[in-house]
Gaussian input, Z-matrix of N, CA and C with variables (Angstrom, degrees):
# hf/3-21g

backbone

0 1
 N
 C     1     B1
 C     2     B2     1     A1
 N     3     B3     2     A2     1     D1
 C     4     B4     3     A3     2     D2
 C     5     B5     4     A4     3     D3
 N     6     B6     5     A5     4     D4
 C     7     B7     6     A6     5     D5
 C     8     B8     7     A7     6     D6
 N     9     B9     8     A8     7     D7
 C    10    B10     9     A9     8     D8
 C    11    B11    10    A10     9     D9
 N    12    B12    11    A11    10    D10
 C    13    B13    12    A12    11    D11
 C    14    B14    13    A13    12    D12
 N    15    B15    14    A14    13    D13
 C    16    B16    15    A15    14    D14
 C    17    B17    16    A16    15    D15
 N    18    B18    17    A17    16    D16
 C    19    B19    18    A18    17    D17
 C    20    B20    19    A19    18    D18
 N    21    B21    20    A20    19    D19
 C    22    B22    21    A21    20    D20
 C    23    B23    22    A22    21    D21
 N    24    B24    23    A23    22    D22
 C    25    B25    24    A24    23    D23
 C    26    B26    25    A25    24    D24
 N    27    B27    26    A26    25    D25
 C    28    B28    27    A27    26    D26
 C    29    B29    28    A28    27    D27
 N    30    B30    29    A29    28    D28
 C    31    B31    30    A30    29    D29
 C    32    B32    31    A31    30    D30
 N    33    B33    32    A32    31    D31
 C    34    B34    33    A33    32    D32
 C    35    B35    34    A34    33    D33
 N    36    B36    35    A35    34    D34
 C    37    B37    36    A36    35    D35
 C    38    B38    37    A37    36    D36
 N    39    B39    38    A38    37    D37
 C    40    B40    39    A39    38    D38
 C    41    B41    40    A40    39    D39
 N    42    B42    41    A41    40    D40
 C    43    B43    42    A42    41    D41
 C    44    B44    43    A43    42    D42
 N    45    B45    44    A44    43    D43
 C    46    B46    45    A45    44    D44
 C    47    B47    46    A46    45    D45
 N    48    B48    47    A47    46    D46
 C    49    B49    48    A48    47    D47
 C    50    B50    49    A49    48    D48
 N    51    B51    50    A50    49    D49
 C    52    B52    51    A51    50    D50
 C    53    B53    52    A52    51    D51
 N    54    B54    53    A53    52    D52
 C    55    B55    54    A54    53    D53
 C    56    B56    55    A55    54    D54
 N    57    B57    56    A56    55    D55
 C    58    B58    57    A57    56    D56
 C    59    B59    58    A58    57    D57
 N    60    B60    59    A59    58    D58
 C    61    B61    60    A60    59    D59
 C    62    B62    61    A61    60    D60
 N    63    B63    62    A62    61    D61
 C    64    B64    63    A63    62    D62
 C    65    B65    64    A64    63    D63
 N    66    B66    65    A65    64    D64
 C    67    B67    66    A66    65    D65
 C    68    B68    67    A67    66    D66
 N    69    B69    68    A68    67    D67
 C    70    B70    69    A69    68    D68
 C    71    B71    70    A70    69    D69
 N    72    B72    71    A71    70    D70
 C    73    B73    72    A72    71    D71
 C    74    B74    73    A73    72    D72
 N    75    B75    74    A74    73    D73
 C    76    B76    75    A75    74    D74
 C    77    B77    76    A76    75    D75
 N    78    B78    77    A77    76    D76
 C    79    B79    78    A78    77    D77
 C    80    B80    79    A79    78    D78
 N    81    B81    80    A80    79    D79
 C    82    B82    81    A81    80    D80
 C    83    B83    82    A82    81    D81
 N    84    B84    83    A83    82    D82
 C    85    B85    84    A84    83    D83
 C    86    B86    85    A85    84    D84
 N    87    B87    86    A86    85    D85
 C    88    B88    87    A87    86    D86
 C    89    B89    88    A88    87    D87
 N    90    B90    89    A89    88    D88
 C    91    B91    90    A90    89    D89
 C    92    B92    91    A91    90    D90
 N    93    B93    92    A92    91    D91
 C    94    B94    93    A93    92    D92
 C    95    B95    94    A94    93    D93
 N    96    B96    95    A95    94    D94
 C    97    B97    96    A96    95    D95
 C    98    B98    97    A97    96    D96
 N    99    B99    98    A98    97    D97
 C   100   B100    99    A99    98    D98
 C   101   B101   100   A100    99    D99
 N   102   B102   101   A101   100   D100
 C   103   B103   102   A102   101   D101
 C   104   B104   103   A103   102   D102
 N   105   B105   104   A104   103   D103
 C   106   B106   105   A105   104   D104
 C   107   B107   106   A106   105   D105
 N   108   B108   107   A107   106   D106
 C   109   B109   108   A108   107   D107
 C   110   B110   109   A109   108   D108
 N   111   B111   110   A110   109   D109
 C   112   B112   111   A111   110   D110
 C   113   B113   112   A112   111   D111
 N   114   B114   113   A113   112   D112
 C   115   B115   114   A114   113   D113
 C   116   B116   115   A115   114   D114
 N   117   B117   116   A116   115   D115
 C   118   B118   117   A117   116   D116
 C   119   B119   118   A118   117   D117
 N   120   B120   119   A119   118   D118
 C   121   B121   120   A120   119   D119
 C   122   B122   121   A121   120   D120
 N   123   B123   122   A122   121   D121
 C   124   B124   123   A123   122   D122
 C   125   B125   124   A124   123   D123
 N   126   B126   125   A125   124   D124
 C   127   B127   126   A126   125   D125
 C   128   B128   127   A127   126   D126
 N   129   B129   128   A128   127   D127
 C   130   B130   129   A129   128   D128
 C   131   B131   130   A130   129   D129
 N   132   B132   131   A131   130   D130
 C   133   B133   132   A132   131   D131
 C   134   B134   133   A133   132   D132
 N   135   B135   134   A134   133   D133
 C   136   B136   135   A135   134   D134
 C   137   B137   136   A136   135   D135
 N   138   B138   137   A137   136   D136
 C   139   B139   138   A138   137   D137
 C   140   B140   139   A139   138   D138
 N   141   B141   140   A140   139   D139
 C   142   B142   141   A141   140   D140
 C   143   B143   142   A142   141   D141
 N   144   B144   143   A143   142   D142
 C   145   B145   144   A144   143   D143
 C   146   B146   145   A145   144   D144
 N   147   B147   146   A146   145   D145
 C   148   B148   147   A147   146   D146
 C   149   B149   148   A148   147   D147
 N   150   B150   149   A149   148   D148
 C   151   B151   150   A150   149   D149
 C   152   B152   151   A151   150   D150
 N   153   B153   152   A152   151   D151
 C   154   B154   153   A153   152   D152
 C   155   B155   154   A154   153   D153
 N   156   B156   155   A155   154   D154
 C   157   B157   156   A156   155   D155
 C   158   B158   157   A157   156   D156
 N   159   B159   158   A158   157   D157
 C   160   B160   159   A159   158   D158
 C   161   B161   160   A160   159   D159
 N   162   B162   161   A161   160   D160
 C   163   B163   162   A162   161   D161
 C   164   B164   163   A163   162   D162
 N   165   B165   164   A164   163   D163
 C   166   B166   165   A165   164   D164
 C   167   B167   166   A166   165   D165
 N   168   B168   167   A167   166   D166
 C   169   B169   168   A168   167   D167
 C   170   B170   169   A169   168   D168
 N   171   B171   170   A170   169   D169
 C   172   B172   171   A171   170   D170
 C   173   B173   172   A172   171   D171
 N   174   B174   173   A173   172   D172
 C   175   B175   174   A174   173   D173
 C   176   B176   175   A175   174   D174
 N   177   B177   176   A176   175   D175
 C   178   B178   177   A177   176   D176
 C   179   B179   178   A178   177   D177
 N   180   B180   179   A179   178   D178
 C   181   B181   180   A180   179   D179
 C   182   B182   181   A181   180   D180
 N   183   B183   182   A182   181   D181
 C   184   B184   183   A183   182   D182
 C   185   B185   184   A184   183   D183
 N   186   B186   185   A185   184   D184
 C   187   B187   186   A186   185   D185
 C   188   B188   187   A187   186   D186
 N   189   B189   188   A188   187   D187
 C   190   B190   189   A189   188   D188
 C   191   B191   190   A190   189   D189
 N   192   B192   191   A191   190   D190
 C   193   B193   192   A192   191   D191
 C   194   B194   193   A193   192   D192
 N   195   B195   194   A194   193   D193
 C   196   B196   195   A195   194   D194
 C   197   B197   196   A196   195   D195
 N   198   B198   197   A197   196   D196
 C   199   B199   198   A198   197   D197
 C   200   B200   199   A199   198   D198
 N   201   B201   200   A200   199   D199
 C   202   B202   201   A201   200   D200
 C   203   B203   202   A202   201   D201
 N   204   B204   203   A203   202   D202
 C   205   B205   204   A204   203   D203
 C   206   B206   205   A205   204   D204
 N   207   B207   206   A206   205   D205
 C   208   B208   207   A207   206   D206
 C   209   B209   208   A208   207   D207
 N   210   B210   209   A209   208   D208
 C   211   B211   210   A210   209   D209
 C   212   B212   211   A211   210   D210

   B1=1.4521
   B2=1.5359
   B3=1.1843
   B4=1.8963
   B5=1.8169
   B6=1.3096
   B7=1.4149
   B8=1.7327
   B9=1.3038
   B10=1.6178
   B11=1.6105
   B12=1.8443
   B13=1.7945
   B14=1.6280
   B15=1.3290
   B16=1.4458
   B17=1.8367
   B18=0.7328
   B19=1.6850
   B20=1.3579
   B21=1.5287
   B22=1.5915
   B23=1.2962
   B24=1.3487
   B25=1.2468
   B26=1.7383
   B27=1.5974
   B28=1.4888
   B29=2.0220
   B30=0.9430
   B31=2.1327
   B32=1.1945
   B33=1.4740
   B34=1.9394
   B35=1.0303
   B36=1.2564
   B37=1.7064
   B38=1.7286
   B39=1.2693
   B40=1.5657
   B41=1.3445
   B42=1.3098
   B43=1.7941
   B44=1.5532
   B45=1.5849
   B46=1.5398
   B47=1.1566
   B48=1.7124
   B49=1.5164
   B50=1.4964
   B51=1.3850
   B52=1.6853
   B53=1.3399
   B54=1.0599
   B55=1.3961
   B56=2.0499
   B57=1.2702
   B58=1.4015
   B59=1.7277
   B60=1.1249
   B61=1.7400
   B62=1.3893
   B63=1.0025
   B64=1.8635
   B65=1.4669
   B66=1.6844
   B67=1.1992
   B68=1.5956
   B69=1.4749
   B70=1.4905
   B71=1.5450
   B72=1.7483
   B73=1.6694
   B74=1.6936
   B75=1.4429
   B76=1.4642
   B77=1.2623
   B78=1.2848
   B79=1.5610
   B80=2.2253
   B81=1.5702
   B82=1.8116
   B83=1.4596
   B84=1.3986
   B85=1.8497
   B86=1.5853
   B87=1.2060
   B88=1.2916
   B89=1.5207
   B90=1.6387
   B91=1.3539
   B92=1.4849
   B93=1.8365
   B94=1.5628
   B95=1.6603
   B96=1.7221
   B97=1.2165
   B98=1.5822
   B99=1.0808
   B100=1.6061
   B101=1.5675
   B102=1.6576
   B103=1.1820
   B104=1.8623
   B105=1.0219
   B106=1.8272
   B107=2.2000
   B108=0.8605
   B109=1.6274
   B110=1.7960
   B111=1.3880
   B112=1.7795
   B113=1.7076
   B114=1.4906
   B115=1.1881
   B116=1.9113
   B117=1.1322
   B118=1.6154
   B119=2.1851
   B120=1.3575
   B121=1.5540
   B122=1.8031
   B123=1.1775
   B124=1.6692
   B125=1.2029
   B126=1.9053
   B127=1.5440
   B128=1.6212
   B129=0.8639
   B130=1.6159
   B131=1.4119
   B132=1.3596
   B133=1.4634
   B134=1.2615
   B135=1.1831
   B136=1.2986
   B137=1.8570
   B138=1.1736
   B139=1.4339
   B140=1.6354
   B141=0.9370
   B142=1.5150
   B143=1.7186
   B144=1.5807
   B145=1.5205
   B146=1.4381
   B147=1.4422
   B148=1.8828
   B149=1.1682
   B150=2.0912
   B151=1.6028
   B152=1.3095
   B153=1.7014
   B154=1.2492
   B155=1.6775
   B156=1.1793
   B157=1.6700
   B158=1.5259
   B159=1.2354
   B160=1.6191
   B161=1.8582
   B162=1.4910
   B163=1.5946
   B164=1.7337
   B165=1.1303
   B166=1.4776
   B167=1.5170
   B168=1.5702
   B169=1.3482
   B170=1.4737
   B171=1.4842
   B172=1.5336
   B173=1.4431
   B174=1.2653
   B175=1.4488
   B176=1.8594
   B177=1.4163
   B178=1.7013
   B179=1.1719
   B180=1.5255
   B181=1.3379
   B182=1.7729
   B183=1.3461
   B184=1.8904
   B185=1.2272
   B186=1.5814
   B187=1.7626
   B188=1.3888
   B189=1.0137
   B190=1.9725
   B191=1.6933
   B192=1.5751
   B193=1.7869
   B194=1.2003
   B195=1.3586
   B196=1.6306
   B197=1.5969
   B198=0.5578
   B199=1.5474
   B200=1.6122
   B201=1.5249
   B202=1.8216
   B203=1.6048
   B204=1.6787
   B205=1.1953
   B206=1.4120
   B207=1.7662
   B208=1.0416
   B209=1.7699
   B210=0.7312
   B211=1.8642
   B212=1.1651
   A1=109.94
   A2=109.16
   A3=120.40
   A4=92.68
   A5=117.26
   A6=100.64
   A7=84.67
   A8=120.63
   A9=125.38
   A10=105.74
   A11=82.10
   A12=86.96
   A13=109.23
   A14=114.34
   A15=110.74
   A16=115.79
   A17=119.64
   A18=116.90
   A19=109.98
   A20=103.29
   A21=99.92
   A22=124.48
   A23=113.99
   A24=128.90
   A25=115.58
   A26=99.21
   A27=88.38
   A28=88.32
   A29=128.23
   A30=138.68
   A31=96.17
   A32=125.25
   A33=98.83
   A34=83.06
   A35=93.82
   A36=154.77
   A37=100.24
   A38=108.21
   A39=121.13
   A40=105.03
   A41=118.63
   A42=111.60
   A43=112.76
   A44=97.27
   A45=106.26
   A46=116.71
   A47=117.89
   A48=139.19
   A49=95.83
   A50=116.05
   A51=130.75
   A52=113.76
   A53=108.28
   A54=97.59
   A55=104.02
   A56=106.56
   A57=97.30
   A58=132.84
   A59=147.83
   A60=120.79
   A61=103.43
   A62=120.18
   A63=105.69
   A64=87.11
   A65=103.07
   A66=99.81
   A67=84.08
   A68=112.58
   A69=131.74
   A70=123.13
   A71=97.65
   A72=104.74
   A73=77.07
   A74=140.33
   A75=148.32
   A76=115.24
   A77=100.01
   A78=123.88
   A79=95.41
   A80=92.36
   A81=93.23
   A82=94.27
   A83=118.66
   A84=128.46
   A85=106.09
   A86=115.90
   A87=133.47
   A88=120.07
   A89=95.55
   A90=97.10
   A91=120.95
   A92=105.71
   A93=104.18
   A94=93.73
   A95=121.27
   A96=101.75
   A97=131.54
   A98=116.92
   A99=110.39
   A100=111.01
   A101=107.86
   A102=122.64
   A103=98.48
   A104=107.74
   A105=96.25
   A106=85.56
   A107=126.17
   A108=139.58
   A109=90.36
   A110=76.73
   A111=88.53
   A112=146.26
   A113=78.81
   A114=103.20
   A115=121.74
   A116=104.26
   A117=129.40
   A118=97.57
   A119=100.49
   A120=80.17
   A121=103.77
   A122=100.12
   A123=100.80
   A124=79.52
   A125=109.86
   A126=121.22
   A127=132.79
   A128=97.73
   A129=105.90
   A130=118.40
   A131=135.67
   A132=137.20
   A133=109.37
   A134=128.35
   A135=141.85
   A136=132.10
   A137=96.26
   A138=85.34
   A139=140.17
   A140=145.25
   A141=135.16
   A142=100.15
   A143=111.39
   A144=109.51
   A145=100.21
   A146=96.24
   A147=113.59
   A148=97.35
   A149=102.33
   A150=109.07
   A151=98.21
   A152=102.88
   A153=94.22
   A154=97.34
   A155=136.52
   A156=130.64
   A157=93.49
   A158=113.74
   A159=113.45
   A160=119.04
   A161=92.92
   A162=108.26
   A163=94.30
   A164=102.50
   A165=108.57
   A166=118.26
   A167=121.24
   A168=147.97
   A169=98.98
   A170=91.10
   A171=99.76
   A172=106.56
   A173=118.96
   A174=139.38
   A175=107.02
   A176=106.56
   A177=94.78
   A178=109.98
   A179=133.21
   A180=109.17
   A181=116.38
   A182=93.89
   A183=100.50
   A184=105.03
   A185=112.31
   A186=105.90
   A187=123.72
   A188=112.53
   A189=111.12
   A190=101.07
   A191=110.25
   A192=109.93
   A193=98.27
   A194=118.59
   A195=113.58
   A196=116.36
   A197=122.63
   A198=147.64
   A199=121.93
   A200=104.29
   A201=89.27
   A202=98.87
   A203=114.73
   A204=115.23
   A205=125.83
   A206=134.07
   A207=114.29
   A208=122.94
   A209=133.82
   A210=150.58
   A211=113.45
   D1=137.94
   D2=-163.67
   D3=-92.84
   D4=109.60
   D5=-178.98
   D6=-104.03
   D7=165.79
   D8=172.51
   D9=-164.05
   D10=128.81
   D11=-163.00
   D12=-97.59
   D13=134.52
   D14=-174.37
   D15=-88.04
   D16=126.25
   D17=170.22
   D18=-105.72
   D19=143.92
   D20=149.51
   D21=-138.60
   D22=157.94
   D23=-159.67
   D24=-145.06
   D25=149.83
   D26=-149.69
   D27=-133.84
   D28=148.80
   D29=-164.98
   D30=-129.21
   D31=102.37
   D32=149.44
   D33=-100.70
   D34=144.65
   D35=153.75
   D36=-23.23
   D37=-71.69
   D38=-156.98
   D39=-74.85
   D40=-35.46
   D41=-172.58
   D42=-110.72
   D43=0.57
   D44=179.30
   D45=38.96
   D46=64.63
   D47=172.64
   D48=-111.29
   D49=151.21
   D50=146.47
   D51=-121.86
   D52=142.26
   D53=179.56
   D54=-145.10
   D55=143.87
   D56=169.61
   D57=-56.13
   D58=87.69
   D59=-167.30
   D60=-100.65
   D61=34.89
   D62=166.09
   D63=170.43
   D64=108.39
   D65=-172.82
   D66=-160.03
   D67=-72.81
   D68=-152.71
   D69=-13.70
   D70=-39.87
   D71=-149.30
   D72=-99.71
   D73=-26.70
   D74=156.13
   D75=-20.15
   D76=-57.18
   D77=-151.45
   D78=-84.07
   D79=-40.74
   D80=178.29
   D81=-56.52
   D82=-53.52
   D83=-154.31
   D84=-61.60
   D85=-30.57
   D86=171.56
   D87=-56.42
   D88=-59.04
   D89=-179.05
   D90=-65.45
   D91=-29.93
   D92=-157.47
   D93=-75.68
   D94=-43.78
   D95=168.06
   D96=-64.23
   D97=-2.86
   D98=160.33
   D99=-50.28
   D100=-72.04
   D101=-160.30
   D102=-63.70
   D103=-12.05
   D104=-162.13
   D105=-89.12
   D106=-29.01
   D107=-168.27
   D108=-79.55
   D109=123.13
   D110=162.95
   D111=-65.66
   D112=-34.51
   D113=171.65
   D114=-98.82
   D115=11.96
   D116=157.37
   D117=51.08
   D118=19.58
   D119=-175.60
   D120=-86.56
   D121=174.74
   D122=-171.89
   D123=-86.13
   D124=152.16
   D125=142.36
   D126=-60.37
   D127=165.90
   D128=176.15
   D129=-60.40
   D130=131.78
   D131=-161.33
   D132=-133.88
   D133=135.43
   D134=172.21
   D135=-110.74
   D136=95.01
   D137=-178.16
   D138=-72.21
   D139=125.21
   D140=-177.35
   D141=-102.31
   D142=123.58
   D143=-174.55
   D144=-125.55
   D145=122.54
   D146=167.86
   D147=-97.15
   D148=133.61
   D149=159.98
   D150=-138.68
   D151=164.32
   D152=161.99
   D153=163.65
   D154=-169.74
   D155=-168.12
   D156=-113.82
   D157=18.33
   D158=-169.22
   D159=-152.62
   D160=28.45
   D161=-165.17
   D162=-84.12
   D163=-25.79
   D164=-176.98
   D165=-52.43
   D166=-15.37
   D167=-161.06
   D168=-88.12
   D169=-53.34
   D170=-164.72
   D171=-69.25
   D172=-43.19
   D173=-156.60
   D174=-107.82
   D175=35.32
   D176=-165.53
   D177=-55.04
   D178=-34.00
   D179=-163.53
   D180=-113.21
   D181=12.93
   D182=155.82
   D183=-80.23
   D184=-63.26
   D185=-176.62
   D186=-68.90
   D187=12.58
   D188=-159.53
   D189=-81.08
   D190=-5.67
   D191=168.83
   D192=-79.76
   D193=-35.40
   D194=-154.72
   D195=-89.08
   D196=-22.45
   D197=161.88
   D198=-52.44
   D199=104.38
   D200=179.61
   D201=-100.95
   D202=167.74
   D203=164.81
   D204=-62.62
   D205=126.62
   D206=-179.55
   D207=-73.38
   D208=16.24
   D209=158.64
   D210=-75.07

């Protein structure tokens, strides 16, 4: 069975951060099928990447550390 783990990941532009936003519970599912596979290789992964000078919109409360006030 082909399992394939999706990530996503999101770039602004202006402060030149990446950061993972939907990954975490991925990243457990990932691991437990590592260890359950005999042959211990990682599966196949797919990334989905948001950029842009305005990801911060999408993502307010991942980026809301990264972000200073402009004032």
């Amino acid at each position: 069975m082909l399992f394939l783990v999706n990530f996503v990941t999101a770039y602004h532009n202006l402060i030149k951060k990446q950061i993972i936003v939907d990954g975490f519970h991925r990243a457990v599912a990932l691991e437990s099928e590592i260890k359950g596979r005999k042959s211990k290789s990682i599966p196949p992964i797919r990334i989905w990447e948001c950029y842009g000078n305005l990801v911060h919109t999408i993502f307010p409360f991942e980026f809301s550390h990264l972000m200073k006030p402009l004032y």
